[in-house]
PDBQT receptor file of N, H, CA, C and O in Angstrom, charges set to zero:
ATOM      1  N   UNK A   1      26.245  34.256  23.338  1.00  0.00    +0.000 N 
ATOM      2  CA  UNK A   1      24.899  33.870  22.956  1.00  0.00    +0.000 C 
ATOM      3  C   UNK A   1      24.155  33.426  24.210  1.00  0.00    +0.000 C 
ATOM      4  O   UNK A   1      24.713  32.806  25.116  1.00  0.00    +0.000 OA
ATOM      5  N   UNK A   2      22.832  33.782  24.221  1.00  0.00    +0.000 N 
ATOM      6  H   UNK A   2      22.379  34.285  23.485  1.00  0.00    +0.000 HD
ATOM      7  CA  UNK A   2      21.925  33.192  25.320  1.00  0.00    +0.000 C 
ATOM      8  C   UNK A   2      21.871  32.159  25.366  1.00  0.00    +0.000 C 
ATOM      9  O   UNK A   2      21.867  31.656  24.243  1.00  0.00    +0.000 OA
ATOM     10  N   UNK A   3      21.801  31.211  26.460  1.00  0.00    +0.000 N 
ATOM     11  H   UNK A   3      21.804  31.619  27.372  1.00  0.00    +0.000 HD
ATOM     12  CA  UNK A   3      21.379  30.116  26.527  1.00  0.00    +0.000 C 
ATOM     13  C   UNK A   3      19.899  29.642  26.791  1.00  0.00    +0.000 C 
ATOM     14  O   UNK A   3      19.516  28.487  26.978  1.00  0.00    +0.000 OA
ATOM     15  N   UNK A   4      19.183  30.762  26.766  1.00  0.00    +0.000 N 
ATOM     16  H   UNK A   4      19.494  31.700  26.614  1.00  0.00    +0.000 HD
ATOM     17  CA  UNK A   4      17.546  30.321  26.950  1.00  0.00    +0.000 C 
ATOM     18  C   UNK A   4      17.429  31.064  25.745  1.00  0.00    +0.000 C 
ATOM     19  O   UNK A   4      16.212  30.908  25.649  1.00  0.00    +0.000 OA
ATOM     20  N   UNK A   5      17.626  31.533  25.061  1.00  0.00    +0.000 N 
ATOM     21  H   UNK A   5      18.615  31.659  25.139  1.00  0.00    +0.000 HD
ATOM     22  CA  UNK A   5      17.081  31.706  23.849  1.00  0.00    +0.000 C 
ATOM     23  C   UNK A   5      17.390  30.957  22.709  1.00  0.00    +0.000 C 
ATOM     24  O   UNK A   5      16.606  31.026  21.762  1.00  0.00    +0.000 OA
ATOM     25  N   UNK A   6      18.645  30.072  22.601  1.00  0.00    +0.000 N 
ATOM     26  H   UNK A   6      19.282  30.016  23.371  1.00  0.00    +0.000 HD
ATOM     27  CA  UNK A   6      18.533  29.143  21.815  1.00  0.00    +0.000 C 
ATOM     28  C   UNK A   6      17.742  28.088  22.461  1.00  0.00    +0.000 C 
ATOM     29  O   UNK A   6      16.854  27.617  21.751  1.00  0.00    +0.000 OA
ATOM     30  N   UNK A   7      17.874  27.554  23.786  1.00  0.00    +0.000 N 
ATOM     31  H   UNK A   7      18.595  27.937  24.364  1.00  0.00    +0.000 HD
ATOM     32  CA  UNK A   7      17.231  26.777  24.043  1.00  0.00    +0.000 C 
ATOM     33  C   UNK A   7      15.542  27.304  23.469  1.00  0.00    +0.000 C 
ATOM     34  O   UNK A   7      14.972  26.382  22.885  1.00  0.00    +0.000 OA
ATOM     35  N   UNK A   8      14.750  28.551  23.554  1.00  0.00    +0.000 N 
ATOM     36  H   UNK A   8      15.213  29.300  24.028  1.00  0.00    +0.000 HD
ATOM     37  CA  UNK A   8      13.808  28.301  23.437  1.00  0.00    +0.000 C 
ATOM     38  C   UNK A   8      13.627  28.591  21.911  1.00  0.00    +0.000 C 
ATOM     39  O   UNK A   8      12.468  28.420  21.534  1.00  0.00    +0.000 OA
ATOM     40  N   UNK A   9      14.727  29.088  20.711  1.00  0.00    +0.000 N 
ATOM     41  H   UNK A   9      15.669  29.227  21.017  1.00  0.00    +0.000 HD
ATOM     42  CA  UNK A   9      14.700  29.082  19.404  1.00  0.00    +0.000 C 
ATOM     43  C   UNK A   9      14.919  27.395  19.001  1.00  0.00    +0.000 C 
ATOM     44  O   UNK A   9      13.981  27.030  18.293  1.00  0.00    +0.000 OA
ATOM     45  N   UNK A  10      15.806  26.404  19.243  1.00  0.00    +0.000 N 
ATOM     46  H   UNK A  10      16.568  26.700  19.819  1.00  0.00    +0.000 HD
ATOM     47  CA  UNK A  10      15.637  25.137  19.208  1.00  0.00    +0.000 C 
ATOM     48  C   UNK A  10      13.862  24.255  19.395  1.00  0.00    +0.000 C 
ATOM     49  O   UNK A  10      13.167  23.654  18.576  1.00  0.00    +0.000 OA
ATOM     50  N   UNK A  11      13.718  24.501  20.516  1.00  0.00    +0.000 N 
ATOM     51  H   UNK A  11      14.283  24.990  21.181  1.00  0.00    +0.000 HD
ATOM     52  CA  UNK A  11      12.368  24.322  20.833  1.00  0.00    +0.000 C 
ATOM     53  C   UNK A  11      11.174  24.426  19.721  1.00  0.00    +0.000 C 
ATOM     54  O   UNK A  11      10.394  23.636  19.188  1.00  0.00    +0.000 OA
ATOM     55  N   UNK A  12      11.486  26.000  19.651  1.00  0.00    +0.000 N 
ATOM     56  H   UNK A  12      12.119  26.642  20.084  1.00  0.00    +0.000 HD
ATOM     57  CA  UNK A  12      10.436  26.458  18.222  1.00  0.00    +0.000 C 
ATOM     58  C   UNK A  12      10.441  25.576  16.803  1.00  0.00    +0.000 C 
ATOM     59  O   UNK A  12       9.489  25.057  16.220  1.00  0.00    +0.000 OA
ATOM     60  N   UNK A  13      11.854  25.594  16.462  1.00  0.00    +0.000 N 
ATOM     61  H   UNK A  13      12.628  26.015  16.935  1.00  0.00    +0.000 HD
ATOM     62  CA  UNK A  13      12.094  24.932  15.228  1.00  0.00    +0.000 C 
ATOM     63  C   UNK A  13      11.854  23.021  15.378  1.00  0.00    +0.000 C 
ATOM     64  O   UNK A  13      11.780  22.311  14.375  1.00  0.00    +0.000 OA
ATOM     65  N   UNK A  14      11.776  22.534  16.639  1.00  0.00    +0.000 N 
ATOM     66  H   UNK A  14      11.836  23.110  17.454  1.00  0.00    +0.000 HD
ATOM     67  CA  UNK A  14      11.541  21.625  16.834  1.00  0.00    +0.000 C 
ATOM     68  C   UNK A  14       9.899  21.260  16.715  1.00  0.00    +0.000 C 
ATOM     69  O   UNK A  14       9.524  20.142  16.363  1.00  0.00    +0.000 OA
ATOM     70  N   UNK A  15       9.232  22.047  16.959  1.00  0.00    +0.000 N 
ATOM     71  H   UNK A  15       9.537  22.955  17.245  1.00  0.00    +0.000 HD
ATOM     72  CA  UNK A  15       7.678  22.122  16.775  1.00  0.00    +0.000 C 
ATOM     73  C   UNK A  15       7.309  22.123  15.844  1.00  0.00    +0.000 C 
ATOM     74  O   UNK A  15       6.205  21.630  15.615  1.00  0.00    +0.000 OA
ATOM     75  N   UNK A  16       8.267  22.824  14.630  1.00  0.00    +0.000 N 
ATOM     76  H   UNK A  16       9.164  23.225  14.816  1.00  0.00    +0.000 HD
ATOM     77  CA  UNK A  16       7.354  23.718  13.700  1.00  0.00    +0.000 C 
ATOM     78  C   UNK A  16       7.583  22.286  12.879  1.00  0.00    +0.000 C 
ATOM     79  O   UNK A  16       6.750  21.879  12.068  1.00  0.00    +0.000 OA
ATOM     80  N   UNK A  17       8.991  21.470  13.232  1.00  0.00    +0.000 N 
ATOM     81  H   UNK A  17       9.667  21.801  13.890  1.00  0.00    +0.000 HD
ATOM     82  CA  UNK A  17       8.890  20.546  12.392  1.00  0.00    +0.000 C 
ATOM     83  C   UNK A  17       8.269  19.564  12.285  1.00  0.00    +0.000 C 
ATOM     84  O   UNK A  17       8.054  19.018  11.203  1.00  0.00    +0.000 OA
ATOM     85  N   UNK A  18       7.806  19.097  13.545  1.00  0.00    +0.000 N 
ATOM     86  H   UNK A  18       7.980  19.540  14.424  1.00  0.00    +0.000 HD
ATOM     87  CA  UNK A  18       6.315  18.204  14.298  1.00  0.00    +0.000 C 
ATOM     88  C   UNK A  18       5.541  18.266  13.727  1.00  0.00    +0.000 C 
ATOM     89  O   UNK A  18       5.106  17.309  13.086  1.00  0.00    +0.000 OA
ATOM     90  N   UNK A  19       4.803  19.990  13.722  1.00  0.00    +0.000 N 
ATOM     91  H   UNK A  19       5.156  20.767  14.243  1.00  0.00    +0.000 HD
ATOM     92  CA  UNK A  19       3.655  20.301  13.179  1.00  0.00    +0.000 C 
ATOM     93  C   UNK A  19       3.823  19.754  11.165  1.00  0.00    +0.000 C 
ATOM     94  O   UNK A  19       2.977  19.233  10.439  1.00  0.00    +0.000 OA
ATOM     95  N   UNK A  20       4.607  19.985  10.999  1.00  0.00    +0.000 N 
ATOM     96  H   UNK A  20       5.294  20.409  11.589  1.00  0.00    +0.000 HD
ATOM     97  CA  UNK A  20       5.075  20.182   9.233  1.00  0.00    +0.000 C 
ATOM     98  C   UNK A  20       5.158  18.144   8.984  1.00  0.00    +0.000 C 
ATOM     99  O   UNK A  20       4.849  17.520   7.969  1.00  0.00    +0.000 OA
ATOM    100  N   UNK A  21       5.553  17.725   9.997  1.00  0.00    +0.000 N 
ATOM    101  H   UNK A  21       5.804  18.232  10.821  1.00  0.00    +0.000 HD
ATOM    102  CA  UNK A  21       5.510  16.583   9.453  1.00  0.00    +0.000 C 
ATOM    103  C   UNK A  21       4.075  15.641   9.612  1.00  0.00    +0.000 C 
ATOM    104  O   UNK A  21       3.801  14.719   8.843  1.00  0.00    +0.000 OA
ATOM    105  N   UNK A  22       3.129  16.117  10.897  1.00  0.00    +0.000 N 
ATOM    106  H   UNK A  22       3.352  16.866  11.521  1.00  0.00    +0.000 HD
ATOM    107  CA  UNK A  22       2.278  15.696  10.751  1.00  0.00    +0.000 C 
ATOM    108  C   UNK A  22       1.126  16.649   9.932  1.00  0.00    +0.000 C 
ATOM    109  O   UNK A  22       0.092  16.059   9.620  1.00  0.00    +0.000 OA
ATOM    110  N   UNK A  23       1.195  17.495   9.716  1.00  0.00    +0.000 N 
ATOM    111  H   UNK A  23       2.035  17.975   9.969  1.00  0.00    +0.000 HD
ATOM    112  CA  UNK A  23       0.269  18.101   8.125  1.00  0.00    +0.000 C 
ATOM    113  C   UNK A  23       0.586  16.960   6.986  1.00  0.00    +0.000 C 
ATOM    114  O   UNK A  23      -0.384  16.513   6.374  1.00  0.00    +0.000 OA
ATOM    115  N   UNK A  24       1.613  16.575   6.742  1.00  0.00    +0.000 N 
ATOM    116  H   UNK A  24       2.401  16.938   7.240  1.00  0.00    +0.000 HD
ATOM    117  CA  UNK A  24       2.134  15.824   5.511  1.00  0.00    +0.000 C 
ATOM    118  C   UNK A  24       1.626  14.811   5.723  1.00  0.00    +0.000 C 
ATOM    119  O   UNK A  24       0.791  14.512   4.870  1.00  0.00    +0.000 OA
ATOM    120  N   UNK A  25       1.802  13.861   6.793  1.00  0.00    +0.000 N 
ATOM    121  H   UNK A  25       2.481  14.104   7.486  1.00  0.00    +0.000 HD
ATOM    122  CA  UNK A  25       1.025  13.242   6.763  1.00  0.00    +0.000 C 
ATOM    123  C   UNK A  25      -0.376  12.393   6.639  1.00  0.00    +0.000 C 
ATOM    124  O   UNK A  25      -0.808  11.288   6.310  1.00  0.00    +0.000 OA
ATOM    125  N   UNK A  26      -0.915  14.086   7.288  1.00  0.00    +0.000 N 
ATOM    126  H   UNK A  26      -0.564  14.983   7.555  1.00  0.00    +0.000 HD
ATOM    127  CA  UNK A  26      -2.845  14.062   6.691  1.00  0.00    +0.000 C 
ATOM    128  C   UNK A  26      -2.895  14.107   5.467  1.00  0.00    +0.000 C 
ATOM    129  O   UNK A  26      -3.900  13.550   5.025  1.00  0.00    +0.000 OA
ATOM    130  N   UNK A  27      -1.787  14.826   4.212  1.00  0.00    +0.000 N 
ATOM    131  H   UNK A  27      -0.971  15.278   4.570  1.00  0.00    +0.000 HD
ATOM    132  CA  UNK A  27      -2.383  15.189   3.499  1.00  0.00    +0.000 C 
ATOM    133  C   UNK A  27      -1.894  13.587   2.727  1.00  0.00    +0.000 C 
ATOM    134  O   UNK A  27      -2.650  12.859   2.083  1.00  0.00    +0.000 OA
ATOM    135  N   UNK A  28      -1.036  13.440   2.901  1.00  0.00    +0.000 N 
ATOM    136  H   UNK A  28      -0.422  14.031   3.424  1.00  0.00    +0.000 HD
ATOM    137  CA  UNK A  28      -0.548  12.227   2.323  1.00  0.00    +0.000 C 
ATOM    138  C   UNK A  28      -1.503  10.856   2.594  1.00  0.00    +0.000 C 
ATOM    139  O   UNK A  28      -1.375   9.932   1.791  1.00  0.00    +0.000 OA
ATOM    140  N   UNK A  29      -2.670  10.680   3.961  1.00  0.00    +0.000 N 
ATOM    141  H   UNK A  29      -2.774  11.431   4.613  1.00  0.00    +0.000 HD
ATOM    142  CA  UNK A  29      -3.849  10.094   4.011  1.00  0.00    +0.000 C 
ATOM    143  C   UNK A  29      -4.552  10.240   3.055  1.00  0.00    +0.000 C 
ATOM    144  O   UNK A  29      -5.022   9.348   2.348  1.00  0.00    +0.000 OA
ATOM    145  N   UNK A  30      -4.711  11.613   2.929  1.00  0.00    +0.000 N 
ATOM    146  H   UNK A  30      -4.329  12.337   3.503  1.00  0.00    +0.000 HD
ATOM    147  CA  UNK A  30      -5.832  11.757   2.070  1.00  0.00    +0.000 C 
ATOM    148  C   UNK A  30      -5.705  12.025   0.836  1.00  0.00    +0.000 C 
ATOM    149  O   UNK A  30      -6.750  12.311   0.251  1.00  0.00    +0.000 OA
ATOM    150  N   UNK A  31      -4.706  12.026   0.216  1.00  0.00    +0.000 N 
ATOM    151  H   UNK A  31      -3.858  11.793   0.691  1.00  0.00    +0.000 HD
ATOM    152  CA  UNK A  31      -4.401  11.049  -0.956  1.00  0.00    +0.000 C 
ATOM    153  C   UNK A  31      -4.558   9.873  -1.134  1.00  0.00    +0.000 C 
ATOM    154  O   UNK A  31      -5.143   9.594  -2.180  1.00  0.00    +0.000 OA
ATOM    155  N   UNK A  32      -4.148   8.756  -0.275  1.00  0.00    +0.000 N 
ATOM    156  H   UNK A  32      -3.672   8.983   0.575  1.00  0.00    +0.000 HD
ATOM    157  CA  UNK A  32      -4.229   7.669  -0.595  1.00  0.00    +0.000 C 
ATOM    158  C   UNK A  32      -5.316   7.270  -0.882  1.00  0.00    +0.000 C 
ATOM    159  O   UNK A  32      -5.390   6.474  -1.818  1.00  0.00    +0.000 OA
ATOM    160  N   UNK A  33      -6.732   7.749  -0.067  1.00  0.00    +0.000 N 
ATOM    161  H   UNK A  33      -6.672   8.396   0.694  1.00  0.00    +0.000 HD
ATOM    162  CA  UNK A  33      -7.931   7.815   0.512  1.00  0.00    +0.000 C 
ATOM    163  C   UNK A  33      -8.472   7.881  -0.826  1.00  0.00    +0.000 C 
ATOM    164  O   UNK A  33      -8.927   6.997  -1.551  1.00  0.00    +0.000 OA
ATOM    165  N   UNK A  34      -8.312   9.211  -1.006  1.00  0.00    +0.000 N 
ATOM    166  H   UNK A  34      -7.943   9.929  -0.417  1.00  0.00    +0.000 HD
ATOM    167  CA  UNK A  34      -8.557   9.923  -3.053  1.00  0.00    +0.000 C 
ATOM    168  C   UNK A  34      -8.302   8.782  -3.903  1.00  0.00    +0.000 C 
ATOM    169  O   UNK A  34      -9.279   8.136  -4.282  1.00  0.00    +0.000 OA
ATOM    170  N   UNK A  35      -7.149   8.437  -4.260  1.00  0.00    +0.000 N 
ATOM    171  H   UNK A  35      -6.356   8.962  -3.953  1.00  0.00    +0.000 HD
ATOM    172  CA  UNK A  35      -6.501   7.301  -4.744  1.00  0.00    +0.000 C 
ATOM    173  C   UNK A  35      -7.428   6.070  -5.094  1.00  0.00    +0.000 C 
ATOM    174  O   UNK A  35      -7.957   5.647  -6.122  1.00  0.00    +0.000 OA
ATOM    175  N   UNK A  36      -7.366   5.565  -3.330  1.00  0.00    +0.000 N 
ATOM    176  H   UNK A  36      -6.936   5.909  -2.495  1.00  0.00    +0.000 HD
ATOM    177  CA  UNK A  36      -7.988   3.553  -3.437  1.00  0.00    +0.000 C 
ATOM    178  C   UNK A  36      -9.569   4.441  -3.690  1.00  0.00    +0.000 C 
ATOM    179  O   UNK A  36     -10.179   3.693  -4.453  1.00  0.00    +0.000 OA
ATOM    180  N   UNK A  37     -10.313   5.449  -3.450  1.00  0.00    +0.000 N 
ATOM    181  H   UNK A  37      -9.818   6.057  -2.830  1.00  0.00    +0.000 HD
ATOM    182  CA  UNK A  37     -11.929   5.717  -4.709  1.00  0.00    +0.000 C 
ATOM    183  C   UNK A  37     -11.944   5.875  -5.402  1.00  0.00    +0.000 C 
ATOM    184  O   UNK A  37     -13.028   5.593  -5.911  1.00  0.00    +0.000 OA
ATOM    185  N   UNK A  38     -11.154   6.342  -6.139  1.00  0.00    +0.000 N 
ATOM    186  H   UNK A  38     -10.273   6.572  -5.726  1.00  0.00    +0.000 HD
ATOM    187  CA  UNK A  38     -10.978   6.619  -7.705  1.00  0.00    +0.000 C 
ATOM    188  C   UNK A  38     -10.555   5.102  -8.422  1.00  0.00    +0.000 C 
ATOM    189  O   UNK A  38     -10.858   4.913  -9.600  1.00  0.00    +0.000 OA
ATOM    190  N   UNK A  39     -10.088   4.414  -7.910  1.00  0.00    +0.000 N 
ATOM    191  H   UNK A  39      -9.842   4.568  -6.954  1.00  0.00    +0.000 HD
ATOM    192  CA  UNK A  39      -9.497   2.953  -8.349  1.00  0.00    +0.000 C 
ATOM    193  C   UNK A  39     -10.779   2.031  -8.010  1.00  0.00    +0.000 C 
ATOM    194  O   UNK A  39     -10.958   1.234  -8.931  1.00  0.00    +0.000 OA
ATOM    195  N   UNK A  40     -11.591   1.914  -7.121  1.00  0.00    +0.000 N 
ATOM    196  H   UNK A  40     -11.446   2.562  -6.373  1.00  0.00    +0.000 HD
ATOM    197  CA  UNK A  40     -12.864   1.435  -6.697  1.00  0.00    +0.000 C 
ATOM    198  C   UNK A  40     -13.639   2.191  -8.129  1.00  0.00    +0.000 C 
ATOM    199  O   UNK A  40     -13.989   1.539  -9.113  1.00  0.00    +0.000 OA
ATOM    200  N   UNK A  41     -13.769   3.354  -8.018  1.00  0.00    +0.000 N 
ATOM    201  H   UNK A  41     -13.485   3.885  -7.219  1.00  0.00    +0.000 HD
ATOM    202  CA  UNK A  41     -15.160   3.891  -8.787  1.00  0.00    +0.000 C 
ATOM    203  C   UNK A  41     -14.821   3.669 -10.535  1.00  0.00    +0.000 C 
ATOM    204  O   UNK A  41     -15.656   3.866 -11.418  1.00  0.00    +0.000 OA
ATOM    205  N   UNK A  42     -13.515   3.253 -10.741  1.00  0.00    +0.000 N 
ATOM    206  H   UNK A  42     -12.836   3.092 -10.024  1.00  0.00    +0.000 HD
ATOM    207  CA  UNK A  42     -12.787   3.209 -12.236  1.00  0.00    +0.000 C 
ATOM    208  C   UNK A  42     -13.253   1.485 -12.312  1.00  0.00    +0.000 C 
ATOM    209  O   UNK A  42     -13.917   1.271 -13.327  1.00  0.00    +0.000 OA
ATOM    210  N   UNK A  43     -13.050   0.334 -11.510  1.00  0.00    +0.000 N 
ATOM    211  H   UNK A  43     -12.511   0.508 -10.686  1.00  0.00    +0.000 HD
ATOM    212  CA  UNK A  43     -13.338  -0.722 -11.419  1.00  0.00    +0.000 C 
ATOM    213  C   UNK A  43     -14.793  -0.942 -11.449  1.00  0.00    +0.000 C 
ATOM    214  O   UNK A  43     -15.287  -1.807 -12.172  1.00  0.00    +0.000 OA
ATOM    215  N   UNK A  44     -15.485  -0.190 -10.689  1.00  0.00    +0.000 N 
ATOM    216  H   UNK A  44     -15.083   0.513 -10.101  1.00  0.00    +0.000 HD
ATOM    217  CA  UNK A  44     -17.365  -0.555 -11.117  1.00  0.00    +0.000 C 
ATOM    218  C   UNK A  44     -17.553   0.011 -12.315  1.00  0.00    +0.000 C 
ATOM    219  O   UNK A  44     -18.212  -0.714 -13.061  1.00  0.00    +0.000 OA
ATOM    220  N   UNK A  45     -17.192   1.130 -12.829  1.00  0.00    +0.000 N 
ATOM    221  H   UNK A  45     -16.656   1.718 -12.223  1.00  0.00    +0.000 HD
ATOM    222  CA  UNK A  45     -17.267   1.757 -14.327  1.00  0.00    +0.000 C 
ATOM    223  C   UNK A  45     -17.178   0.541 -15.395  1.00  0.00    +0.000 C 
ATOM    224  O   UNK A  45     -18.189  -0.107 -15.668  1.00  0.00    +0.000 OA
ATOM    225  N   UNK A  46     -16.165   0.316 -15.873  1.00  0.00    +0.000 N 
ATOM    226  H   UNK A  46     -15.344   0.842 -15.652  1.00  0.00    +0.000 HD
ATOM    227  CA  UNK A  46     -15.811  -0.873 -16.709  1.00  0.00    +0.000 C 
ATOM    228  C   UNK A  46     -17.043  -1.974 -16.991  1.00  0.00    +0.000 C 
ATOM    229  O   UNK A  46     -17.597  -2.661 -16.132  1.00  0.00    +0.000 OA
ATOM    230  N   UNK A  47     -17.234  -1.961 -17.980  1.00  0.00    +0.000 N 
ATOM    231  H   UNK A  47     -16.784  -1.403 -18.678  1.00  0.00    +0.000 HD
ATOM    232  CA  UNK A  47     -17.866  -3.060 -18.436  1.00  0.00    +0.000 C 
ATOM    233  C   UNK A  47     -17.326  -3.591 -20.266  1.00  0.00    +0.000 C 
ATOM    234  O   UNK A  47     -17.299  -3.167 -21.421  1.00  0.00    +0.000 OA
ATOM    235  N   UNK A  48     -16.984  -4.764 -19.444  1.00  0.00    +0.000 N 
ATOM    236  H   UNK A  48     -17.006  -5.108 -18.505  1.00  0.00    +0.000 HD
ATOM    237  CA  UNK A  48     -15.970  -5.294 -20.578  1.00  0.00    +0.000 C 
ATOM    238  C   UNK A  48     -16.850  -5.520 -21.473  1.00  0.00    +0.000 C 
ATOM    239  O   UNK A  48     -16.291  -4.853 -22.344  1.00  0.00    +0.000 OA
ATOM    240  N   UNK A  49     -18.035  -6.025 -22.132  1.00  0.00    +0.000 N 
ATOM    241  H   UNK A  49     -18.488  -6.566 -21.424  1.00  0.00    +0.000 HD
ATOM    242  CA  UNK A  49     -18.676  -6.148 -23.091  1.00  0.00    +0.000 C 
ATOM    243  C   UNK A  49     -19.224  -4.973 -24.129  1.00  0.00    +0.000 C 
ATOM    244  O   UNK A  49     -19.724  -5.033 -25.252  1.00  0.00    +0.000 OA
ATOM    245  N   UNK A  50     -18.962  -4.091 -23.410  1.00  0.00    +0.000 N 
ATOM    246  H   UNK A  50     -18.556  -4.042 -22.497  1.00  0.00    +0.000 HD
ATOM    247  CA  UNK A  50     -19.443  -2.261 -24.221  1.00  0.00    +0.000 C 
ATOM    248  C   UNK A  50     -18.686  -2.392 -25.210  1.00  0.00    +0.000 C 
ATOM    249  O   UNK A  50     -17.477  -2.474 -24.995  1.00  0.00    +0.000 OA
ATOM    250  N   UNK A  51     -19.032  -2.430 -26.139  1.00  0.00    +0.000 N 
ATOM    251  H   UNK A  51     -20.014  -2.363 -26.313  1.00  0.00    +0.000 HD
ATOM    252  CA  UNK A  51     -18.302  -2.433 -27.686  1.00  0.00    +0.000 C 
ATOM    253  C   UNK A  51     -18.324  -3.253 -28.513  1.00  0.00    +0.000 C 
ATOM    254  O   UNK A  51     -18.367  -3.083 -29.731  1.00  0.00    +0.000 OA
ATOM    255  N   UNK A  52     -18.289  -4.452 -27.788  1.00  0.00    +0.000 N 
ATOM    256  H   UNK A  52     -18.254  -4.590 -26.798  1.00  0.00    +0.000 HD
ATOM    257  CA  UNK A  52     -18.030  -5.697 -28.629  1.00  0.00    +0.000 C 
ATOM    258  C   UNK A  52     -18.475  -6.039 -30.028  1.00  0.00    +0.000 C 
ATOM    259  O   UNK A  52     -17.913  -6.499 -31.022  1.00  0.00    +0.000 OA
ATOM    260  N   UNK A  53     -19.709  -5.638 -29.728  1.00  0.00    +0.000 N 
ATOM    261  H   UNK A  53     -20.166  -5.264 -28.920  1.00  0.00    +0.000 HD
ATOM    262  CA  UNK A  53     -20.235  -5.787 -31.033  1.00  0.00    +0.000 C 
ATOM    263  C   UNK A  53     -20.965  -4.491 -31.486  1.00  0.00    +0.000 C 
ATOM    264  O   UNK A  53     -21.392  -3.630 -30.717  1.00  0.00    +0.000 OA
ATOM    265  N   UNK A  54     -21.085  -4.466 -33.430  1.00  0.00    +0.000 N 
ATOM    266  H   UNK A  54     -20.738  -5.166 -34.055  1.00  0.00    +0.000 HD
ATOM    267  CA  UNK A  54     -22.057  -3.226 -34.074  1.00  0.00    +0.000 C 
ATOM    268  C   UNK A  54     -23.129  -3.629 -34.738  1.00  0.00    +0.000 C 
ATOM    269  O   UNK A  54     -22.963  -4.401 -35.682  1.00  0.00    +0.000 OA
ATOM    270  N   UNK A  55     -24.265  -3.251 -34.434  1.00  0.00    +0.000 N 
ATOM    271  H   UNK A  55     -24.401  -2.623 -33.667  1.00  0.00    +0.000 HD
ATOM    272  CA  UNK A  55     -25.255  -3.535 -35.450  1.00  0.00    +0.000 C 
ATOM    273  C   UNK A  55     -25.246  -2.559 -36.280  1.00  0.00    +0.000 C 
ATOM    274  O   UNK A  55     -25.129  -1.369 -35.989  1.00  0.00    +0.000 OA
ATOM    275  N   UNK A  56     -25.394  -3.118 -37.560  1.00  0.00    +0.000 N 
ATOM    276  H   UNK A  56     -25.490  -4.085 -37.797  1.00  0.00    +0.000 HD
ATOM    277  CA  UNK A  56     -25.496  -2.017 -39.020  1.00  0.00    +0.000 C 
ATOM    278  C   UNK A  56     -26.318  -2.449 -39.760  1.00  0.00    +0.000 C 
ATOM    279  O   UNK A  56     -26.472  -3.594 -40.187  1.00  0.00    +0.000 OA
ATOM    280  N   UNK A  57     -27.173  -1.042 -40.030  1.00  0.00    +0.000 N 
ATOM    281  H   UNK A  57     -27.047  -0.112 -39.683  1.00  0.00    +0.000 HD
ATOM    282  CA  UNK A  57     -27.991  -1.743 -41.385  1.00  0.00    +0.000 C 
ATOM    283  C   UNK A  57     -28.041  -0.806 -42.080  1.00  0.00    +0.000 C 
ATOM    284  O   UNK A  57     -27.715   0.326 -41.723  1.00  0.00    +0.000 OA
ATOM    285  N   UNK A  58     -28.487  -1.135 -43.271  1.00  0.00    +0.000 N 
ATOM    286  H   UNK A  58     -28.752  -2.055 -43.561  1.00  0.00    +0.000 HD
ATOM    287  CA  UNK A  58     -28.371  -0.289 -44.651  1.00  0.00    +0.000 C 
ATOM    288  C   UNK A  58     -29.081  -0.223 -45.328  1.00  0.00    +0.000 C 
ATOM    289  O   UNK A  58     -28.902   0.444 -46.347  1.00  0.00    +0.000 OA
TER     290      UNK A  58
């Protein structure tokens, strides 16, 4: 077996896993990101008094 070609097949697979772990990472930001606005925009929504009461007449 070559020794510069594993060395430079090692190399490769060493990158690709760099690259693969920092993609995951962005995407895994931007989830969280998604996440804490949707939990913000669900918290201003709410208004605890909507319902409470019915007026009826007949």
């Amino acid at each position: 077996m070559d020794i510069t070609a594993l060395s430079s097949g090692l190399s490769q697979a060493n990158l690709m896993s760099q690259v693969s772990t920092s993609v995951l990472k962005l995407s895994m930001d931007t989830v969280e990101q998604s996440m804490d606005n949707m939990i913000k925009m669900m918290e201003t929504s709410v208004n605890p008094n909507l319902g409470g009461t019915i007026d009826i007449s007949i």
